[in-house]
Structures are given as structure tokens and as C-alpha cells.
N, C-alpha and C positions, 0 to 999 in steps of 0.2 A: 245583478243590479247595475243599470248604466251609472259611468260616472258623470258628476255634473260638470261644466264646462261653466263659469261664471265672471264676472266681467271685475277687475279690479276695485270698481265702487263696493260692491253688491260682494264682496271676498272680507274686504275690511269690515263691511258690518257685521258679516256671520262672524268673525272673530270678533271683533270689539275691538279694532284697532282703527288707527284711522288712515288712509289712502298714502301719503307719505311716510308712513311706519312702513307698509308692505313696500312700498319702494327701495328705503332702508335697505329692507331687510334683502331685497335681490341683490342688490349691491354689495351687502357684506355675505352673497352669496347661502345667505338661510333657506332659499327658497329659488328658486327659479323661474328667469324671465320666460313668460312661454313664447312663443313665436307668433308674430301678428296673425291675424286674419281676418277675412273679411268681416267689419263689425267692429273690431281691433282686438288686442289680446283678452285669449281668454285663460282663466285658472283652473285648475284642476282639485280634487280634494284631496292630494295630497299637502298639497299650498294651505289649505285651510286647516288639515292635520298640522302643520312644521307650527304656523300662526298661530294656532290654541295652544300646544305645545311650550310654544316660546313661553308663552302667554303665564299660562300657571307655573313655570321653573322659576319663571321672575317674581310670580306673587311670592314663592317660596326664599326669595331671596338671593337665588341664583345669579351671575353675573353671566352677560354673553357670551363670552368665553367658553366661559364651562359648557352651556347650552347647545353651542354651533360643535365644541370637542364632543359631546355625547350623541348629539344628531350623526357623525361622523363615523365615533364608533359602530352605531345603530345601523346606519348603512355597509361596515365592513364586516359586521359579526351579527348574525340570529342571536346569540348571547350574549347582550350586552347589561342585561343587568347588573352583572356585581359593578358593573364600572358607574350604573346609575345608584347604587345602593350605596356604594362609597362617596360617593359625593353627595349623596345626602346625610349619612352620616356623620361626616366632617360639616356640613351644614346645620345640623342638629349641637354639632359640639360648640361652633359659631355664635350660635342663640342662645347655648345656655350659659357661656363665656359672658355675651352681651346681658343677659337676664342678671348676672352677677353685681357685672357695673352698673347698672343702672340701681339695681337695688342699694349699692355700698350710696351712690350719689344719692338715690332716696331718702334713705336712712341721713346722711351727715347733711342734706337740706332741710329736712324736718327739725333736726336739732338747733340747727341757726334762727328758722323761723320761731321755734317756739322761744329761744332767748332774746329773740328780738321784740314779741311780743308781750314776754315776761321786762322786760331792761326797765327802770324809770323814765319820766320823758328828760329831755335834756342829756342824756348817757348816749355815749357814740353807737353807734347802730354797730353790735356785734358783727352780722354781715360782711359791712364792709370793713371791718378792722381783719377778716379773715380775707378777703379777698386781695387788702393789702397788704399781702403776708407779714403785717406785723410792722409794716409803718405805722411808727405813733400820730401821724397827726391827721386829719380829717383833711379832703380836698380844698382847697383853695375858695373861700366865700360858703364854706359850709357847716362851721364853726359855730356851735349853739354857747350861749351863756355856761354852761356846766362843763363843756371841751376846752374852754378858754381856760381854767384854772389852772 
């Protein structure tokens, strides 16, 4: 199978990036600039391999770094998996870290909402008595009849 030769427009759209991304990305050496010709530069499919690549580590969360350090190993070792296994791993641990706090913040904003919904009218908005760690008094011109007492 020939490889395809494709024009930098026509590279971004098979990846889903857009024409300045793949610039980027020669730049920070992800990919490489090919060498003019007549027509002007053309891409290769490995260029559009590195670009979908990048592509899905990032959806995964990955940061550049890591991506360009794995593409590297990839090029110095046929075996580069365990070094892609472990970074996703540690990426899995990342998320479930993240899934933790989010749920503890889930959990103690539900709680506020529902005693804010529950309070009398006139009663300081739980809320915000928590958010001001425990200043007594309501912001300035926000004082209802029943906070004034």
C-alpha cells in the first residue's frame, strides 16, 4: 500500500484538528515539518498517526508532556508498552482521586442546598454563612428584617 502524501489543510481535517494545531505541533517537534515541494508541503501518514495519537491521550486526559515523553520512548524501544501502561495507570489513579472530590463537594453542596431550601424566609442563607467561614454578619446592604435582630 502507497503511502499518502497530503497537503497540511487536508491532514487537519483527517485528524480533527485544525491547521494551527498541526503547526503547534511541528514546533514543539510532535511531528515533522516535511520538506517543500512542488505544490508546497506535503504530510505523510505518519503525521496523521502522531495527530490522532496526540488526539485520543488528550481526550484521556493526558498532558503534552507525557504524550511527546511516550512518542519518544516509542521511537527508541519496539517495547514500549509498560511505559504506556504505567502512565495510564497513574492516570486511572488521577480520576479516581478526582471522582473522590468531586463526590465529597457533591455530597456537602447538596447539604447546603437543601437547608437553604428548608431555612424560614427572613433567616440568613446557610450558604453563605458557610462560605464566610463563620462571619456573623451578612454582606453589607444585605440584611433582611430577621438578620437585623
Amino acid at each position: 500500500m502507497k503511502a499518502r502524501r497530503q497537503t497540511i489543510g487536508r491532514l487537519a481535517r483527517e485528524a480533527g484538528v485544525g491547521v494551527e494545531t498541526v503547526r503547534y505541533y511541528e514546533r514543539r517537534g510532535i511531528i515533522e515539518r516535511p520538506p517543500r515541494e512542488a505544490g508546497g508541503r506535503a504530510y505523510g501518514d505518519e503525521a496523521l498517526w502522531r495527530l490522532r495519537y496526540v488526539k485520543v491521550a488528550q481526550g484521556w486526559g493526558w498532558r503534552l508532556a507525557q504524550i511527546t515523553a511516550l512518542l519518544a520512548r516509542a521511537e527508541a524501544s519496539p517495547n514500549f508498552c509498560a511505559a504506556v501502561r504505567e502512565t495510564a495507570r497513574r492516570r486511572v489513579e488521577e480520576i479516581d482521586e478526582a471522582i473522590a472530590a468531586l463526590t465529597a463537594q457533591r455530597g456537602e453542596l447538596t447539604q447546603f442546598v437543601g437547608a437553604c431550601e428548608a431555612k424560614p424566609d427572613g433567616d440568613r442563607c446557610p450558604i453563605f454563612r458557610r462560605l464566610a467561614g463563620g462571619v456573623s454578619s451578612d454582606p453589607p446592604g444585605t440584611q433582611t428584617p430577621a438578620s437585623r435582630r
